[in-house]
C-alpha positions in Angstrom: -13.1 -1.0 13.6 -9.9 -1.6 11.9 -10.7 -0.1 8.5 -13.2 2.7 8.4 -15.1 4.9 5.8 -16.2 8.2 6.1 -17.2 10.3 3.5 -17.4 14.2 3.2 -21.1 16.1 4.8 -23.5 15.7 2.1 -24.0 18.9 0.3 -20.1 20.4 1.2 -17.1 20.4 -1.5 -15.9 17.2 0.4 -19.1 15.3 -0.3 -17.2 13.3 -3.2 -14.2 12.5 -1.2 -14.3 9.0 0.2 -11.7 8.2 3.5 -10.5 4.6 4.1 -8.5 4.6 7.1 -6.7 1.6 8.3 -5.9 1.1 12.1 -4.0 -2.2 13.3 -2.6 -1.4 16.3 0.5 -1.7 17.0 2.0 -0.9 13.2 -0.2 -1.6 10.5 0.9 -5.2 9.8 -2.6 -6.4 8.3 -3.5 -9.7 8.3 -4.6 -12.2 5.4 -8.3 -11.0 6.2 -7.6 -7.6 6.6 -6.2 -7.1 3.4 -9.6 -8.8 1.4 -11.6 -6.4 3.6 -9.2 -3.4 2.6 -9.7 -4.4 -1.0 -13.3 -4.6 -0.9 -13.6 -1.3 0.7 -11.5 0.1 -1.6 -13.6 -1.4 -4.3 -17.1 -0.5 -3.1 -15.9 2.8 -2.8 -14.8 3.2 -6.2 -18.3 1.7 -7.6 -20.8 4.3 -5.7 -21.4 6.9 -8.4 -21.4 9.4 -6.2 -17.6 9.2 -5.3 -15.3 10.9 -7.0 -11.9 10.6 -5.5 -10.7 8.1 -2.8 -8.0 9.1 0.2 -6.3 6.0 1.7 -4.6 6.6 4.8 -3.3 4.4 8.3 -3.7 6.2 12.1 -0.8 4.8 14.4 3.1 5.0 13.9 3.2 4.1 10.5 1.3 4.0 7.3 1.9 -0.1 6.9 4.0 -2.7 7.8 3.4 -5.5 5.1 1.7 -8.9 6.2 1.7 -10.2 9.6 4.3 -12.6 9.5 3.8 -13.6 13.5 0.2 -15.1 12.0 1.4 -16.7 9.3 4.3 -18.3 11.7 1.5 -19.0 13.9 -0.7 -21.5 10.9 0.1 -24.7 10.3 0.6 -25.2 6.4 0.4 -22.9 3.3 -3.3 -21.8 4.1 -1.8 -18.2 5.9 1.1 -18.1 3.0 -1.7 -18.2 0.0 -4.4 -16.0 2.4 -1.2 -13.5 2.6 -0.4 -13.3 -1.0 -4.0 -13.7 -2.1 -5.1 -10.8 0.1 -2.1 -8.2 -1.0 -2.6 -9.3 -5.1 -6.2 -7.9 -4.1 -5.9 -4.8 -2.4 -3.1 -3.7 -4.5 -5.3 -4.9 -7.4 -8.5 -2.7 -5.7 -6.3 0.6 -5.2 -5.1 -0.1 -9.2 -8.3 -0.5 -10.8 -10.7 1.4 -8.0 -13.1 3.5 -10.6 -11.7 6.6 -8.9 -8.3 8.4 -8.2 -6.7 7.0 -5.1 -4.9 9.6 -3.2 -2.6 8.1 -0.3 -2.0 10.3 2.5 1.7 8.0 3.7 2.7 8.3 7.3 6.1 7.3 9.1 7.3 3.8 7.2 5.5 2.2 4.5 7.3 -1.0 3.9 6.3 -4.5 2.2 2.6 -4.7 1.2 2.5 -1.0 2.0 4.7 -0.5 -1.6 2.2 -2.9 -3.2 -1.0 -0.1 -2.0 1.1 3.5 -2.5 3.1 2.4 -5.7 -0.3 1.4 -7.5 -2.2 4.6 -6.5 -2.6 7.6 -8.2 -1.3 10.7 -6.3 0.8 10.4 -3.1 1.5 12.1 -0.3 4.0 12.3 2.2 4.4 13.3 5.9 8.3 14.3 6.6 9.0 11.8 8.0 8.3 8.5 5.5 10.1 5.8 4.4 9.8 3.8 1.5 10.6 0.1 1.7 10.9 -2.9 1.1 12.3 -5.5 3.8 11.5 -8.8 1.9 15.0 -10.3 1.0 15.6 -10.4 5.0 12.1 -12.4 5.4 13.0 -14.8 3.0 10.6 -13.6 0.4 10.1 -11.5 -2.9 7.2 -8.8 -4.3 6.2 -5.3 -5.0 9.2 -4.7 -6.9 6.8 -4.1 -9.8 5.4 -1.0 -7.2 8.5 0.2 -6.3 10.1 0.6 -10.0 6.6 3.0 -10.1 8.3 4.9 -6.7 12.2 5.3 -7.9 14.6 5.1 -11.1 15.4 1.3 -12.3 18.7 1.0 -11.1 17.7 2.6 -7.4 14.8 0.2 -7.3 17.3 -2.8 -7.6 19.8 -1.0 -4.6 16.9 -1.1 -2.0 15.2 -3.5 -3.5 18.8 -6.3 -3.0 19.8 -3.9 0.6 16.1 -3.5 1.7 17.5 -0.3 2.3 14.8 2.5 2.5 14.5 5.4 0.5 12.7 9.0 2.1 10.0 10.9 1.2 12.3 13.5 0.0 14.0 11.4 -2.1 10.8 10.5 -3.6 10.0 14.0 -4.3 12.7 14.6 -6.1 12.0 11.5 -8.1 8.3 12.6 -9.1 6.6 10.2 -7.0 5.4 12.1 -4.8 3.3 15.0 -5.2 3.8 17.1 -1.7 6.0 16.4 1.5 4.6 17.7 4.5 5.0 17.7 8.4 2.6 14.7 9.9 0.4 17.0 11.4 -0.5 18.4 8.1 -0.6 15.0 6.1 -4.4 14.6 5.8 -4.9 18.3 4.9 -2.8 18.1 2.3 -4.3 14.8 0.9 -7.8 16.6 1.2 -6.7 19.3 -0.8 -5.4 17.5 -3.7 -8.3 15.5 -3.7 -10.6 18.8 -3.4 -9.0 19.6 -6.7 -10.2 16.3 -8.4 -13.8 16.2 -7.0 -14.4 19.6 -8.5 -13.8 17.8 -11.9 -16.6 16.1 -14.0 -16.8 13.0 -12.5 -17.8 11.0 -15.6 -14.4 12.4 -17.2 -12.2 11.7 -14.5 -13.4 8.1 -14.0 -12.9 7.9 -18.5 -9.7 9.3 -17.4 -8.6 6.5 -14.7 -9.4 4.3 -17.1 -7.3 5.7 -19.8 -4.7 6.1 -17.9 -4.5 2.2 -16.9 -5.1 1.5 -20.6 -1.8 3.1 -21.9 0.2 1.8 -18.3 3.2 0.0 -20.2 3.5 -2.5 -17.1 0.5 -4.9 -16.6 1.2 -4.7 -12.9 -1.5 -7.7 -12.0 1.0 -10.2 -14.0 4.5 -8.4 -13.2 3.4 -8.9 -9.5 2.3 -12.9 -9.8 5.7 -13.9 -11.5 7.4 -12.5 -8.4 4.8 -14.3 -6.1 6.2 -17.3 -8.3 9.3 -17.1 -6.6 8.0 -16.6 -2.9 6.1 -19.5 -3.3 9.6 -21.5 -4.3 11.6 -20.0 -1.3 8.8 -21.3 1.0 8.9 -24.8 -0.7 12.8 -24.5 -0.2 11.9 -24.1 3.5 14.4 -20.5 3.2 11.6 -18.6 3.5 10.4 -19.9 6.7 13.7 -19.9 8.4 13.6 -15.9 7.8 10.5 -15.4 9.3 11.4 -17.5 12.3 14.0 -15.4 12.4 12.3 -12.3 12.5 9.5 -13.4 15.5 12.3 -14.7 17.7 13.5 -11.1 17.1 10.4 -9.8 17.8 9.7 -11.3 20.9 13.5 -11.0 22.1 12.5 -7.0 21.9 9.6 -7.2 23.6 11.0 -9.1 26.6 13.7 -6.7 26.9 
């Protein structure tokens, strides 16, 4: 299955730690559908009473890769565009107001939609060898700035953001947005123990203290993140955006055939 759930042996510390992991072979670009499934999980998770912290995480080369731009390429109309943006507004949305911490345990890149998922959670982190990014002035689109300014300083958000240059886990660190950088083969370890260190907590308080948290947030990320959809949807009416992303499949399949 391409998202999974496990949760801790009943009766162990773990029992209130909840895994999604997310596996789309070959890097983690999820599909419209995959990203309404991702966001119920995410959801349901957060609404069993017996959860008290959530880990997101991604097995393959990366942690995600965004949208799958070869399906929307692939769909005649809007329907894939409005699926796409749809889907990410939810999950990001599901790891925001899940009723529980989200920890996300962030492997290799994490680029596009990925930004949207980590830069709304509540404690990240980091193999050694992340990246942070966001690629979507070269795809002819715009979003998830409101999740990186969450990652990196205002003016650094605007550098990658206009360069879709990526920034490292280590620079993230030093920024205070994320909690522990760690070699890969230790990533999920170190996710487990941070969220060991939540579940021992009162779970009533902690989910008070989610919601508090959110309360006093000074960006309403839900609207900060549809006014930049507002301007995707006018590239893609300009036709821009879809010369970018024919763009990037022709690349695609150029590196495939070589």
């Amino acid at each position: 299955m391409p998202i999974t759930t496990t949760r801790g042996a009943p009766g162990s510390d773990d029992a209130g730690i909840v895994t999604v992991t997310v596996d789309f072979p070959p890097v983690n670009a999820l599909p419209s559908a995959a990203w309404f499934e991702l966001a119920d999980t995410i959801s349901a998770a957060g609404a069993d009473e017996s959860t008290h912290v959530v880990i997101l995480r991604a097995e393959g080369r990366g942690f995600n890769a965004g949208v799958d731009i070869k399906e929307m390429q692939a769909t005649s109309g809007f329907d894939a565009l409005i699926g796409a943006n749809r889907g990410c507004a939810a999950a990001f949305s599901a790891v925001y107001d899940c009723a529980v911490p989200v920890v996300v345990a962030v492997n290799g890149f994490c680029v596009g939609g990925g930004i949207g998922l980590v830069g709304n959670a509540d404690v990240i982190v980091a193999s050694d060898d992340a990246v942070f990014g966001l690629p979507e002035v070269d795809r002819g689109a715009l979003g998830a700035a409101t999740h990186l300014a969450r990652l990196v300083p205002q003016h650094m958000m605007r550098t990658l953001y206009y360069t879709a240059q990526n920034a490292t886990a280590q620079q993230l660190q030093q920024f205070g947005s994320v909690y522990r950088v760690v070699p890969r083969e230790e990533l999920l370890d170190a996710a487990l123990e941070v969220a060991r260190m939540i579940a021992t907590k009162d779970t009533r308080v902690i989910r008070a203290a989610k919601a508090a948290i959110n309360g006093i947030d000074p960006v309403d990320v839900k609207t900060s993140y549809l006014l930049e959809q507002r301007y995707t949807y006018e590239l893609n009416l300009a036709g821009v955006a879809d010369e970018h992303r024919d763009a990037f499949v022709a690349g695609s399949k150029s590196e495939r055939d070589k």
